[in-house]
C-alpha positions as CSV (number, residue, x, y, z in Angstrom):
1,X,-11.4,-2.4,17.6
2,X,-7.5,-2.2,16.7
3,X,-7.1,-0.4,12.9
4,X,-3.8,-0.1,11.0
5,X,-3.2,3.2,9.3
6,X,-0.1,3.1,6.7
7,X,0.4,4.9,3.1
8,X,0.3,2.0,0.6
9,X,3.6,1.0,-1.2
10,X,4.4,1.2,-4.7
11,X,3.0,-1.8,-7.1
12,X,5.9,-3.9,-8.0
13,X,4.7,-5.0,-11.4
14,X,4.3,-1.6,-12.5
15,X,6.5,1.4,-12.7
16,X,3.8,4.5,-11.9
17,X,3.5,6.1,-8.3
18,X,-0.8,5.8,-8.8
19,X,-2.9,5.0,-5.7
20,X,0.6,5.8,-3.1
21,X,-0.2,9.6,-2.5
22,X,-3.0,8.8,0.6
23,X,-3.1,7.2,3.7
24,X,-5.7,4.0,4.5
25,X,-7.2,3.4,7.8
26,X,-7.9,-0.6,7.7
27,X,-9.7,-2.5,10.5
28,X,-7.7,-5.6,11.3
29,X,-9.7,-8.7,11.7
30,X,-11.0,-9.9,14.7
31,X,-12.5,-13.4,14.3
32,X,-10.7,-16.1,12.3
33,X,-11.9,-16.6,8.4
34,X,-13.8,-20.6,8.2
35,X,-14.2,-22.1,5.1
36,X,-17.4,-22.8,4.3
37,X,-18.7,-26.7,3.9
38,X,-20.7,-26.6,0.9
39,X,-18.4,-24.8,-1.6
40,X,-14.9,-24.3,0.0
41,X,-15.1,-20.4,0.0
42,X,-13.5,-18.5,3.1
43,X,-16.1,-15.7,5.0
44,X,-16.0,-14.8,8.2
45,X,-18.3,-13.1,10.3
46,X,-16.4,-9.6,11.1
47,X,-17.5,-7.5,8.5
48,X,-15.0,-4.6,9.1
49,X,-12.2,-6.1,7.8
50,X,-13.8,-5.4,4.3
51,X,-13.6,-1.3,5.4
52,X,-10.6,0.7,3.8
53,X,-10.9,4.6,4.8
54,X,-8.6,6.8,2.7
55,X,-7.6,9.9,4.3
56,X,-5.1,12.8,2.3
57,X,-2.7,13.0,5.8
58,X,-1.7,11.0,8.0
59,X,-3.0,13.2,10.6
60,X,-6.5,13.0,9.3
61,X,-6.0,9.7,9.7
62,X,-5.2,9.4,13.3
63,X,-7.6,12.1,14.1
64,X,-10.8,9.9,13.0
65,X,-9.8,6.8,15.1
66,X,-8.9,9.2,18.1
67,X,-12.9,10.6,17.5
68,X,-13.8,7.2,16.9
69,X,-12.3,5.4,20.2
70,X,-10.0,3.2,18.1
71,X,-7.3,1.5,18.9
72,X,-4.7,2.1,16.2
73,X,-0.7,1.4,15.2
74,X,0.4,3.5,12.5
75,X,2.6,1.7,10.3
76,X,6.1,3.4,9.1
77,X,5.9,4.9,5.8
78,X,7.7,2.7,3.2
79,X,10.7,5.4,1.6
80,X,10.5,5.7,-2.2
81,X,13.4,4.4,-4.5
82,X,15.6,6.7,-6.2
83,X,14.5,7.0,-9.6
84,X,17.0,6.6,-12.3
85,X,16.4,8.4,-15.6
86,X,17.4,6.9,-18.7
87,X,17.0,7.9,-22.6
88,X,17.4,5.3,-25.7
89,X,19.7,8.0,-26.9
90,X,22.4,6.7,-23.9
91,X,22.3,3.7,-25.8
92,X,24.2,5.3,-28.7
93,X,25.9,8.5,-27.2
94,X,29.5,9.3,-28.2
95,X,32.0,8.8,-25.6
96,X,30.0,5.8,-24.3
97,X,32.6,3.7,-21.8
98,X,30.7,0.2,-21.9
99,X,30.3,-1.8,-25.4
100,X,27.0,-1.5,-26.8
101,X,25.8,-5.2,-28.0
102,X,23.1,-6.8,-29.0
């Protein structure tokens, strides 16, 4: 059973650093998802690929799946942006070099 381990990215639509500080162990999937006749709703039969494990390191990580027998690529971890601090107050500082409009 092959499992990607990898520390989850930021969220895009939001600006916070919540749920990024672990590392997931996910099961990749084995058998191809089928639609289902009746209603049009995707299943498939491997039920691992529902299984996230969160682990605090990404050693933990790695040593589970070697205890285990799995198979597993660990994923690079995705840097974090600079952050750039800014106040309202910049808005209207003395000695400001760019016009201020509305």
């Amino acid at each position: 059973m092959p499992v990607r381990i990898y520390k989850p990215a930021r969220n895009a639509m939001q600006s916070g650093k919540g749920k990024t500080g672990f590392w997931i162990l996910e099961h990749e999937a084995t058998a191809p998802r089928t639609a289902d006749p009746l209603m049009g709703w995707t299943s498939s039969a491997d039920t691992r690929q529902q299984l996230k494990l969160t682990f605090d390191t990404k050693e933990e990580a790695i040593a589970y799946a070697e205890r285990e027998g799995l198979a597993y690529t660990v994923m690079p971890e995705v840097p974090a942006g600079k952050v750039i601090r800014k106040s309202y107050s910049d808005n209207f500082k003395f000695g400001r070099t760019d016009n201020w409009t509305h």
